[in-house]
Backbone and ligand atoms as CSV (ligand in chain L), in Angstrom:
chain,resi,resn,atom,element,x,y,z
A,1,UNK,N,N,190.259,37.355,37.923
A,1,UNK,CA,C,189.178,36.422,37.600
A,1,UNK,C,C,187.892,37.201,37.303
A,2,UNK,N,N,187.152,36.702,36.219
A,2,UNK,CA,C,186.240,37.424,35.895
A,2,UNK,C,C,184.704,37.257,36.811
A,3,UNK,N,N,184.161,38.223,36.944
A,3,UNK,CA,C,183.039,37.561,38.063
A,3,UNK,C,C,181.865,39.246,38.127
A,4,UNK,N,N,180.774,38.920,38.655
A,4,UNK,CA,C,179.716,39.687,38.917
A,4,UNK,C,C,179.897,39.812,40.134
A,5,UNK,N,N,178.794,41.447,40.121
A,5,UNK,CA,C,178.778,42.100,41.412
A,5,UNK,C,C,177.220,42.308,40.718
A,6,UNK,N,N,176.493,42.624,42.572
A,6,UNK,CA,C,175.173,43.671,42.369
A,6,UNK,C,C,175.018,44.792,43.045
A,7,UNK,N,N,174.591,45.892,42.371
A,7,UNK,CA,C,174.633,47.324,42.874
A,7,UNK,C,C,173.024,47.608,42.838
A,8,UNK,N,N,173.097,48.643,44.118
A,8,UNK,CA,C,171.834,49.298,43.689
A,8,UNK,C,C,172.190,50.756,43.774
A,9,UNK,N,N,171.518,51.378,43.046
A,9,UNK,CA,C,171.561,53.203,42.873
A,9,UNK,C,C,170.489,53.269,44.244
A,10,UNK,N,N,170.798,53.613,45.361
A,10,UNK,CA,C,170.165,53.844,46.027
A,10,UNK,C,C,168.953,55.256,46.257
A,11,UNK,N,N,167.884,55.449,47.037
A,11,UNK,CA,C,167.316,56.345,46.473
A,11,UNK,C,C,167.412,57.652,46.919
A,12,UNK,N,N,168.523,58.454,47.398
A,12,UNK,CA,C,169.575,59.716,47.364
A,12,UNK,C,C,170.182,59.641,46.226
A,13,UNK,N,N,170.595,58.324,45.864
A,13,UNK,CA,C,171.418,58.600,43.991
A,13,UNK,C,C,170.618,59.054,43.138
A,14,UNK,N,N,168.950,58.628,43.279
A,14,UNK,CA,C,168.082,58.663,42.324
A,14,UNK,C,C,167.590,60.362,42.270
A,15,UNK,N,N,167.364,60.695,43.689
A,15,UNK,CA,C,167.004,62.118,44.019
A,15,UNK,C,C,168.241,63.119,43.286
A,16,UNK,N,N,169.506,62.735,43.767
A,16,UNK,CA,C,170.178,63.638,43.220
A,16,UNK,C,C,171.025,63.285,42.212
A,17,UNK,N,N,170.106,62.921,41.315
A,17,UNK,CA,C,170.597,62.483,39.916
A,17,UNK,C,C,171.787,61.899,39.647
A,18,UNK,N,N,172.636,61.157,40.236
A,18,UNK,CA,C,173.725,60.693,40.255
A,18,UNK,C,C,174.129,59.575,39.126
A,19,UNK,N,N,173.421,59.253,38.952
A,19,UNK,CA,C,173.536,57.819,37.647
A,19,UNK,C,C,174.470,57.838,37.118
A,20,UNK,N,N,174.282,59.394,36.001
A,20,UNK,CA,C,175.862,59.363,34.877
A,20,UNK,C,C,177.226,58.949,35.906
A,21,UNK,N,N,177.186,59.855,36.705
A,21,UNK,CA,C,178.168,60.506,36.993
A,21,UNK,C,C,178.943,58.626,38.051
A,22,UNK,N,N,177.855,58.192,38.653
A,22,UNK,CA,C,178.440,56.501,39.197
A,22,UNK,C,C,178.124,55.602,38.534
A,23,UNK,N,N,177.579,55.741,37.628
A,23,UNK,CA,C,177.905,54.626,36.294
A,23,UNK,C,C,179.032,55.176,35.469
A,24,UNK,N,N,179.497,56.210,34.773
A,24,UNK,CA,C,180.533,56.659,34.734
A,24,UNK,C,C,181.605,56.136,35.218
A,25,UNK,N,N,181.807,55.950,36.661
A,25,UNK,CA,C,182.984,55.639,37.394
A,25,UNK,C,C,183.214,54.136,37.167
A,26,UNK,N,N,181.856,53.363,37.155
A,26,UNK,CA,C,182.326,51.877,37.195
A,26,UNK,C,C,182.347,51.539,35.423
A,27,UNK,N,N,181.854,52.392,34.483
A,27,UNK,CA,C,182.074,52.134,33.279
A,27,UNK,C,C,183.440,51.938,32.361
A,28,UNK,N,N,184.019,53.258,33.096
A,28,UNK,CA,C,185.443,53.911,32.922
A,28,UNK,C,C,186.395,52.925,33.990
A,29,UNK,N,N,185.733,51.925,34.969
A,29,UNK,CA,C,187.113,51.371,35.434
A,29,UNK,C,C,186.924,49.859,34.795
A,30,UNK,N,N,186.419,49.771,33.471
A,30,UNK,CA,C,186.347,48.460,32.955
A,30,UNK,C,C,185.387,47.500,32.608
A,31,UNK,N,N,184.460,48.010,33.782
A,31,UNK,CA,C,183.220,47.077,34.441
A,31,UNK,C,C,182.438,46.963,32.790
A,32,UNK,N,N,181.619,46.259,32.614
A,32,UNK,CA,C,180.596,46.287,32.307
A,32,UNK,C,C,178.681,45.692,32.754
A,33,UNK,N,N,178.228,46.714,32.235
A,33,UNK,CA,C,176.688,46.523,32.560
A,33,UNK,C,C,175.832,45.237,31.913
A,34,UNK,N,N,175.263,44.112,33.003
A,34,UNK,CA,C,175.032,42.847,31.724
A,34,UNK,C,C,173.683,42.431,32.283
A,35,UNK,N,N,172.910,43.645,33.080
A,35,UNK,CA,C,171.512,43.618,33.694
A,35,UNK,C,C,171.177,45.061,34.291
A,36,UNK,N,N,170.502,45.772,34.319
A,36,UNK,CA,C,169.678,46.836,34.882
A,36,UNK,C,C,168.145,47.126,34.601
A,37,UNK,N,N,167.821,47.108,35.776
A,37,UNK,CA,C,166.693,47.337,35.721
A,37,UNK,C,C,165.958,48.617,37.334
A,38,UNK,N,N,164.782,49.030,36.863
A,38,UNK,CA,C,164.164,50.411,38.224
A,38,UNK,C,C,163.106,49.329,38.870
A,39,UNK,N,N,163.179,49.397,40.155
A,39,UNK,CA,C,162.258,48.537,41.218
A,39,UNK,C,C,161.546,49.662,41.920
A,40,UNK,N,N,160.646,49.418,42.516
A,40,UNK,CA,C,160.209,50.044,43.651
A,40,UNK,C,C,160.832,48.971,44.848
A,41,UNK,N,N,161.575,48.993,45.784
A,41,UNK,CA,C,161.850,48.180,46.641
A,41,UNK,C,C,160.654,47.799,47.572
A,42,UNK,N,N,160.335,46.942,48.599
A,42,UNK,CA,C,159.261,46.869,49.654
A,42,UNK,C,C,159.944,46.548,50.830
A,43,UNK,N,N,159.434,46.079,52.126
A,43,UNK,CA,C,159.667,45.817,53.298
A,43,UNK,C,C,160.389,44.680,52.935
A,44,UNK,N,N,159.158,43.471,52.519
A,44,UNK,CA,C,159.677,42.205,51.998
A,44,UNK,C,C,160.579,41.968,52.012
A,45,UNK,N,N,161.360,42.244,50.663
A,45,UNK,CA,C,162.560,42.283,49.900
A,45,UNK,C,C,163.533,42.685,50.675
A,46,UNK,N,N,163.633,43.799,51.604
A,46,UNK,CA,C,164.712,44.510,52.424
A,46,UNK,C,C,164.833,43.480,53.666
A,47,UNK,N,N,163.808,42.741,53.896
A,47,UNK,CA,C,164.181,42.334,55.138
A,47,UNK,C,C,164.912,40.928,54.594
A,48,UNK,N,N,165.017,40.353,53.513
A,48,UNK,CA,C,166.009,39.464,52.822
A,48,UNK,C,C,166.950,39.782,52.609
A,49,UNK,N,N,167.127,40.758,51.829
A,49,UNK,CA,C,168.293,41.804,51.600
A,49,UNK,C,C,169.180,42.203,53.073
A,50,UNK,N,N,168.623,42.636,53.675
A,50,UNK,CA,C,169.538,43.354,54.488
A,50,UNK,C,C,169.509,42.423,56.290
A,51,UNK,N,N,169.237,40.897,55.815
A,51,UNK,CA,C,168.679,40.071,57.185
A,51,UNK,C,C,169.953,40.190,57.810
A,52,UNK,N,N,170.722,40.172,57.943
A,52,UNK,CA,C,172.064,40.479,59.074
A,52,UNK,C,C,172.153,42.175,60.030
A,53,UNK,N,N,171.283,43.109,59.740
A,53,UNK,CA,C,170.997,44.015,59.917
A,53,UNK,C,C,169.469,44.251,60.786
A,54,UNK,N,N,169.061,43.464,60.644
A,54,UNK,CA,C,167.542,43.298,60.540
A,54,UNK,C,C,166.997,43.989,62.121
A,55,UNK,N,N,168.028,43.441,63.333
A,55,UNK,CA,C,167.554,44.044,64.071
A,55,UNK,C,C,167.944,45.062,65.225
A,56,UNK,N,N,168.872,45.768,64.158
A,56,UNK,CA,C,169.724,46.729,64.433
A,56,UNK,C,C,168.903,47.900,64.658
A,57,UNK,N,N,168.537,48.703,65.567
A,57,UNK,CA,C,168.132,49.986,65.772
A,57,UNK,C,C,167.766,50.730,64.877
A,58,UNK,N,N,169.029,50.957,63.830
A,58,UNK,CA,C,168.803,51.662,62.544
A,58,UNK,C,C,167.844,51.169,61.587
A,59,UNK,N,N,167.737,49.919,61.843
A,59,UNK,CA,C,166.983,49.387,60.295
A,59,UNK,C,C,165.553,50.121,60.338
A,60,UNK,N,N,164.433,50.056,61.158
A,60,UNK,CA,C,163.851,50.587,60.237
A,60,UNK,C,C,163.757,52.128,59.495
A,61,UNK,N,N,164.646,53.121,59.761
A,61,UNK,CA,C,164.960,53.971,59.317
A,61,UNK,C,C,165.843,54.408,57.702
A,62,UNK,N,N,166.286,52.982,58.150
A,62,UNK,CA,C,167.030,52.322,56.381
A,62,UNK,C,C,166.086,51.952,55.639
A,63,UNK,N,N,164.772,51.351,56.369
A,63,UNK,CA,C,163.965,50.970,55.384
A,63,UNK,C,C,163.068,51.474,54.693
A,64,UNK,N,N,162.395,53.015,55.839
A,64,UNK,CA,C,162.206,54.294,55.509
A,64,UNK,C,C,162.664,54.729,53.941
A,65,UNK,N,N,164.057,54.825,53.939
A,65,UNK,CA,C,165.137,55.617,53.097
A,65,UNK,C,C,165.293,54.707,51.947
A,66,UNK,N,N,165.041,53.536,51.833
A,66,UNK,CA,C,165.320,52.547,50.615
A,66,UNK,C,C,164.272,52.163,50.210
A,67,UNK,N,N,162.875,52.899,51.015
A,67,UNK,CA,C,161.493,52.989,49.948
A,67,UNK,C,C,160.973,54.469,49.486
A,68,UNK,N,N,161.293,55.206,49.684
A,68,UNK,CA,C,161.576,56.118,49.743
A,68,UNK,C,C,161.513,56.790,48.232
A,69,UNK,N,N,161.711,55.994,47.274
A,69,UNK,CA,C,161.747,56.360,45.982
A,69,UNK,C,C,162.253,54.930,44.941
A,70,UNK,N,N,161.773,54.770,43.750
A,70,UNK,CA,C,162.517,54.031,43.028
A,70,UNK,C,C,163.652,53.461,43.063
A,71,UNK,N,N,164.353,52.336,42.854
A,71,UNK,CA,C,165.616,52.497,42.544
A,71,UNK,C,C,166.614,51.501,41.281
A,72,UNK,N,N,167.358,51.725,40.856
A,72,UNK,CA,C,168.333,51.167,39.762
A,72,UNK,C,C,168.619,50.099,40.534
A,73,UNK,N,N,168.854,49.024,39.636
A,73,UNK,CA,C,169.446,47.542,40.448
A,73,UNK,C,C,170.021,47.192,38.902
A,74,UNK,N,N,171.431,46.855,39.446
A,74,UNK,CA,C,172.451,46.685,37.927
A,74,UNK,C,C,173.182,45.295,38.540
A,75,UNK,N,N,173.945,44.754,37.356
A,75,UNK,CA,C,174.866,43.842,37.509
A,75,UNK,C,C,175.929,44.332,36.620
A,76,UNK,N,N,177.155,44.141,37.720
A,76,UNK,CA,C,178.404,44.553,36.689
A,76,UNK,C,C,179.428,43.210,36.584
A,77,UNK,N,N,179.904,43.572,35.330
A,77,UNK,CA,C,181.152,42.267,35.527
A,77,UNK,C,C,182.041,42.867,34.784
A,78,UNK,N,N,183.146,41.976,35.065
A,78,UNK,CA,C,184.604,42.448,35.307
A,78,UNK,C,C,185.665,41.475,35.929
A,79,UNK,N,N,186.590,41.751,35.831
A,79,UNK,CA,C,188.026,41.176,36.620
A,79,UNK,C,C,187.200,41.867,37.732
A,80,UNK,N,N,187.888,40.621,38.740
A,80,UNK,CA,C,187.795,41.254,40.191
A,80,UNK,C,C,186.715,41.785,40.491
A,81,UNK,N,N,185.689,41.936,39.785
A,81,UNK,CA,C,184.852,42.741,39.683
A,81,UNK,C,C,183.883,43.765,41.780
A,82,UNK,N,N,183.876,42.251,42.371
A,82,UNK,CA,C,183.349,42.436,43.575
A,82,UNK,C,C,184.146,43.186,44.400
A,83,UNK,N,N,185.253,42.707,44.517
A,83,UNK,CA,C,186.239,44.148,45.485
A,83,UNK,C,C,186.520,45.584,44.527
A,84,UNK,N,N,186.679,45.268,43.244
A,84,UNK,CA,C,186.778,46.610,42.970
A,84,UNK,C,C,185.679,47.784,42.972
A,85,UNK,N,N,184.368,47.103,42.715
A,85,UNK,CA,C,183.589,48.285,42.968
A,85,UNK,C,C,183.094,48.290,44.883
A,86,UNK,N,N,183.730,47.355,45.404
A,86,UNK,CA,C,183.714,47.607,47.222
A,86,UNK,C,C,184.405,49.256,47.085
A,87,UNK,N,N,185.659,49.098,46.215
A,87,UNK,CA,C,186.754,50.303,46.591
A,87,UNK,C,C,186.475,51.460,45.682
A,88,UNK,N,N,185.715,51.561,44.981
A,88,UNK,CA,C,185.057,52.538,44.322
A,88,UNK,C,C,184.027,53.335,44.921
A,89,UNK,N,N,183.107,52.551,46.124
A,89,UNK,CA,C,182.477,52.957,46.747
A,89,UNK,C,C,183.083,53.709,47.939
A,90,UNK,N,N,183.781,53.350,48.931
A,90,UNK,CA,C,184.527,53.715,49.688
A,90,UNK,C,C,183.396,52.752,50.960
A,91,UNK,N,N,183.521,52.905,52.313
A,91,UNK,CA,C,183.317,52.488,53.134
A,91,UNK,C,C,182.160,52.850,53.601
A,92,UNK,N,N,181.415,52.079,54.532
A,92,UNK,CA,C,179.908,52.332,54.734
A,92,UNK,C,C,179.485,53.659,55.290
A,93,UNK,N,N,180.273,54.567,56.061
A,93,UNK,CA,C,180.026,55.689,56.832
A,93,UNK,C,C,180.374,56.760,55.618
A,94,UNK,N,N,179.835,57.646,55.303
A,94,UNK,CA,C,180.457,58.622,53.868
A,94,UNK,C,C,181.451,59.490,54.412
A,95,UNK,N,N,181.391,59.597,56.005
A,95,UNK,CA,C,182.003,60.497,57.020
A,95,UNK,C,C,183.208,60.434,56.552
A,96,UNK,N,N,183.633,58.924,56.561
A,96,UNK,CA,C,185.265,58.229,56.801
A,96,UNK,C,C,185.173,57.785,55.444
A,97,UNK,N,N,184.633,57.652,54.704
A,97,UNK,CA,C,184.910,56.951,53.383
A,97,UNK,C,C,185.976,57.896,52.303
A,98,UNK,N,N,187.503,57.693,52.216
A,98,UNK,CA,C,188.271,58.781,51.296
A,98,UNK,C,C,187.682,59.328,49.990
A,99,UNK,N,N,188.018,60.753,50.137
A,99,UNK,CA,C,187.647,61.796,49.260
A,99,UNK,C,C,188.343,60.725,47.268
A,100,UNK,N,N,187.452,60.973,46.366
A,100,UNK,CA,C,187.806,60.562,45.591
A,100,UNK,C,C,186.649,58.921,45.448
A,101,UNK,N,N,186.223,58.670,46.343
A,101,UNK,CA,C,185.031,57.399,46.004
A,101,UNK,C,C,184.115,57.978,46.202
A,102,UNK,N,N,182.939,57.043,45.481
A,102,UNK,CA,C,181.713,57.637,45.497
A,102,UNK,C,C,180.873,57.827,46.963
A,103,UNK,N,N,181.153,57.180,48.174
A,103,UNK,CA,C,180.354,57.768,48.836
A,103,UNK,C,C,181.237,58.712,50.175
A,104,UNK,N,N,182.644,58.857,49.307
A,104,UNK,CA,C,183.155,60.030,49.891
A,104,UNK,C,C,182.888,61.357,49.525
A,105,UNK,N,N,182.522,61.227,48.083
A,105,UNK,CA,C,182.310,62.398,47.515
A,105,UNK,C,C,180.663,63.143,47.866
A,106,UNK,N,N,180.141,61.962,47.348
A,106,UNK,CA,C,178.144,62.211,47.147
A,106,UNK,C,C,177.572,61.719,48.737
A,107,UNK,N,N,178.366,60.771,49.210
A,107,UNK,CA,C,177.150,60.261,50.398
A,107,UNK,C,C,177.293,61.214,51.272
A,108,UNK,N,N,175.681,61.542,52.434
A,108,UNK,CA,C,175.619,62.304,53.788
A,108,UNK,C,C,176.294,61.327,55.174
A,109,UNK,N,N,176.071,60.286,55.334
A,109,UNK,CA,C,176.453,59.790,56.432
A,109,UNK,C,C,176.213,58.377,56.826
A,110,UNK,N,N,176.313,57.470,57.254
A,110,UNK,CA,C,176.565,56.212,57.345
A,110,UNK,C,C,175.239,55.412,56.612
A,111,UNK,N,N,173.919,56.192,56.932
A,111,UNK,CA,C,172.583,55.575,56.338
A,111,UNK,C,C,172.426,55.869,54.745
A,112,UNK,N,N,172.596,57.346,54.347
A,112,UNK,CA,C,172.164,57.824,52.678
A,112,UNK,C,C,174.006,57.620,52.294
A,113,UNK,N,N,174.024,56.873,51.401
A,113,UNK,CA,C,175.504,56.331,51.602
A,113,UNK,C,C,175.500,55.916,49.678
A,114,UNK,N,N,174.522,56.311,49.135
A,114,UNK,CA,C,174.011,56.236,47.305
A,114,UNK,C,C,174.440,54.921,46.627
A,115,UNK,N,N,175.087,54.361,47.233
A,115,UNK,CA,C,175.116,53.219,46.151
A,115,UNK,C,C,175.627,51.659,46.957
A,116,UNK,N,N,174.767,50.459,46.829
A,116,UNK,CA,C,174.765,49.310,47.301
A,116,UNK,C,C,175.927,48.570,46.317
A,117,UNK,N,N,176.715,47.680,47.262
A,117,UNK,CA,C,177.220,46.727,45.898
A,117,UNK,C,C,177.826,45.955,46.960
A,118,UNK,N,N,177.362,44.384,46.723
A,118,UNK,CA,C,177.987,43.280,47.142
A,118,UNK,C,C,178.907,42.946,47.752
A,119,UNK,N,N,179.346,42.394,49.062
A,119,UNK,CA,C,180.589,42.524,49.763
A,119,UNK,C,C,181.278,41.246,49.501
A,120,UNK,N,N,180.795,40.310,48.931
A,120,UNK,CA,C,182.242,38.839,48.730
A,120,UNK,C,C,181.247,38.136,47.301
A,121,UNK,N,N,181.953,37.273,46.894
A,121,UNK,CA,C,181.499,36.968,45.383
A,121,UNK,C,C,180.151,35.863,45.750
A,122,UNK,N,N,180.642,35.049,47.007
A,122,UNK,CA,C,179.263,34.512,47.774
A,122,UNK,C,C,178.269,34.976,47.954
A,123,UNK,N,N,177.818,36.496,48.272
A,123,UNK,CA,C,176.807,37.240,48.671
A,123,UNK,C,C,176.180,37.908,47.303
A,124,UNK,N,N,177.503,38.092,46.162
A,124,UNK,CA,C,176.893,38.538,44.549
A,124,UNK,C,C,176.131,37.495,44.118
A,125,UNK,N,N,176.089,36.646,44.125
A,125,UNK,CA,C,175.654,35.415,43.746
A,125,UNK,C,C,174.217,35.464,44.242
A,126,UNK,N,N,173.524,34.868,45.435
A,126,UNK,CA,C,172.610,35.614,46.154
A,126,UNK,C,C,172.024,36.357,45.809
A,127,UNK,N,N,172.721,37.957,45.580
A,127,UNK,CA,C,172.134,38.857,45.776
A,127,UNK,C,C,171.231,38.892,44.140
A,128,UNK,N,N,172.207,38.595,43.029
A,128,UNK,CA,C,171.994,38.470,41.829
A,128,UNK,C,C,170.806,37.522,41.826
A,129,UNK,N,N,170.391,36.422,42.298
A,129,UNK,CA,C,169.263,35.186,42.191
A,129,UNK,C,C,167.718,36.293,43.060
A,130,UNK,N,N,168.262,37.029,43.710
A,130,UNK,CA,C,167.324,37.362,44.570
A,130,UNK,C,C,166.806,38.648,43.809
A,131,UNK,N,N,167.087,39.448,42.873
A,131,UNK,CA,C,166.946,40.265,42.264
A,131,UNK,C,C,166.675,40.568,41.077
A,132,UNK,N,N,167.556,39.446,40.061
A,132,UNK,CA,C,167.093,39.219,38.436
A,132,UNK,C,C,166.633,37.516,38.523
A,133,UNK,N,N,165.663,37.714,37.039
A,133,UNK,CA,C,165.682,36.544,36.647
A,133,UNK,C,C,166.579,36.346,35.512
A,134,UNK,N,N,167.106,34.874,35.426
A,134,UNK,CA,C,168.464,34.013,34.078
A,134,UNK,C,C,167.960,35.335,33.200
A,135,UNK,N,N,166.671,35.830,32.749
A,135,UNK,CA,C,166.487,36.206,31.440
A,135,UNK,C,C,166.736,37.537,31.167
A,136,UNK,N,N,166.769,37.954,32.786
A,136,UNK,CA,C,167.018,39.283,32.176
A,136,UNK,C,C,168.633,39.507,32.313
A,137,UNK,N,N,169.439,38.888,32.429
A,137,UNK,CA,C,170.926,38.907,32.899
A,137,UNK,C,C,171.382,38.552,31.426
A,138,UNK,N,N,172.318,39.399,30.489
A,138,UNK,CA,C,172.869,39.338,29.482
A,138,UNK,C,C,174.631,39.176,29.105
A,139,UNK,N,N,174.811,38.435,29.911
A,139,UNK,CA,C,175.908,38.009,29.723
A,139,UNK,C,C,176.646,37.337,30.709
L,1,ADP,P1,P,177.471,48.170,53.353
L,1,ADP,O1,O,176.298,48.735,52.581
L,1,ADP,O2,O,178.656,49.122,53.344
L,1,ADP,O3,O,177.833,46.758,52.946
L,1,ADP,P2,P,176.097,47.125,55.774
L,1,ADP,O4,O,175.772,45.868,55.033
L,1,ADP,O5,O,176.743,47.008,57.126
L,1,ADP,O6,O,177.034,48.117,54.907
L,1,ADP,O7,O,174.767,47.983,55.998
L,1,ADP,C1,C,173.792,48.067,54.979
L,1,ADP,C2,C,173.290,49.494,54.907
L,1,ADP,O8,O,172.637,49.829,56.144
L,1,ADP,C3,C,174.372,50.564,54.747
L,1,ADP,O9,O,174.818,50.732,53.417
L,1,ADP,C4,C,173.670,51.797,55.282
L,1,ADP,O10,O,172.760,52.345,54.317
L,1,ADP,C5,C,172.878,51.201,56.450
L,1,ADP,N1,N,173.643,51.259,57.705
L,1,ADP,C6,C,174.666,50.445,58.090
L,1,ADP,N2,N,175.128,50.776,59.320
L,1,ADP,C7,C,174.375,51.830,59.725
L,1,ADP,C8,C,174.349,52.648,60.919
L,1,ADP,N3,N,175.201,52.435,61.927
L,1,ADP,N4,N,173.452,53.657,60.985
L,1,ADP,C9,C,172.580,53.892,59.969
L,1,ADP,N5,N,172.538,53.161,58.833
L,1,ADP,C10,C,173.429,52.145,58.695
C-alpha cells in the first residue's frame, strides 16, 4: 500500500555530511522525495515532537543535540513506505542496530542516532501536518 513517512536528517547527519549517502539509500530502495525542506528546530516544536519522551532524563540532552544545528525534514512515499524506512534505519540504540542500516553504520549511540523517521502510518500523518504545509507537499 502506498503511503508517506517523515524523516528528519538529524543534526550529526548534517555535521557529517551524510545526506547523499541516506538519501541514496531510501532513493535506491524505491522511495520517493515529495517534500524537503532545512529548519532550524526549537524547544517548542521538540516538545510536540518528541511529547512521549518529554520527561525522560535524557530529553533535555536530545534537545541540546536536535538544536544543535540545522536540519533536513523530508517526506518519502512509497509501498509500505513507513516500516520500510523503520528497517533501513535500524533500531534506536546505533550500538545494537545491524551493521548494513543507517544507524548501524553512521550512528554513535542511542541519542546521535542521524536520522528520524516515523514509527506507524498514524504518527506519519501527524508528524507530516506538524511539519509541512498542503503546499509545500508535492505529491
Ligand atoms: P526512535 O527515534 O527510534 O523512534 P524514540 O521515539 O524512543 O526512538 O526516541 C526519540 C529519540 O530520542 C531517539 O531517536 C534518540 O535520539 C533519543 N533517545 C531515545 N532513547 C534514548 C536514551 N535512552 N538515551 C538517550 N537518547 C535517547
Amino acid at each position: 500500500m502506498e503511503e508517506k513517512t517523515f524523516i528528519i536528517l538529524k543534526p550529526d547527519c548534517m555535521e557529517k555530511k551524510l545526506l547523499p549517502v541516506v538519501m541514496a539509500k531510501f532513493l535506491n530502495a524505491g522511495l520517493d522525495i515529495v517534500a524537503c525542506k532545512m529548519s532550524q528546530l526549537d524547544e517548542k516544536i521538540l516538545a510536540e515532537h518528541y511529547a512521549h519522551i518529554v520527561d525522560k532524563p535524557f530529553y533535555p540532552p536530545l534537545v541540546a543535540y536536535m538544536t544543535r544545528k540545522p536540519v533536513i525534514m523530508a517526506i518519502l512515499k512509497g509501498d509500505n513506505a513507513v516500516l520500510r524506512v523503520r528497517k533501513l534505519l535500524g533500531c534506536t540504540n546505533s550500538l545494537e542496530a545491524p551493521a548494513g542500516t543507517i544507524r548501524g553504520e553512521y550512528g554513535v549511540d542511542t541519542r546521535e542516532n542521524v536520522v528520524h523517521a516515523s514509527d506507524s502510518p498514524e504518527n506519519a500523518k501527524i508528524e507530516i501536518a506538524r511539519f509541512f504545509d498542503k503546499a509545500e507537499i508535492f505529491g
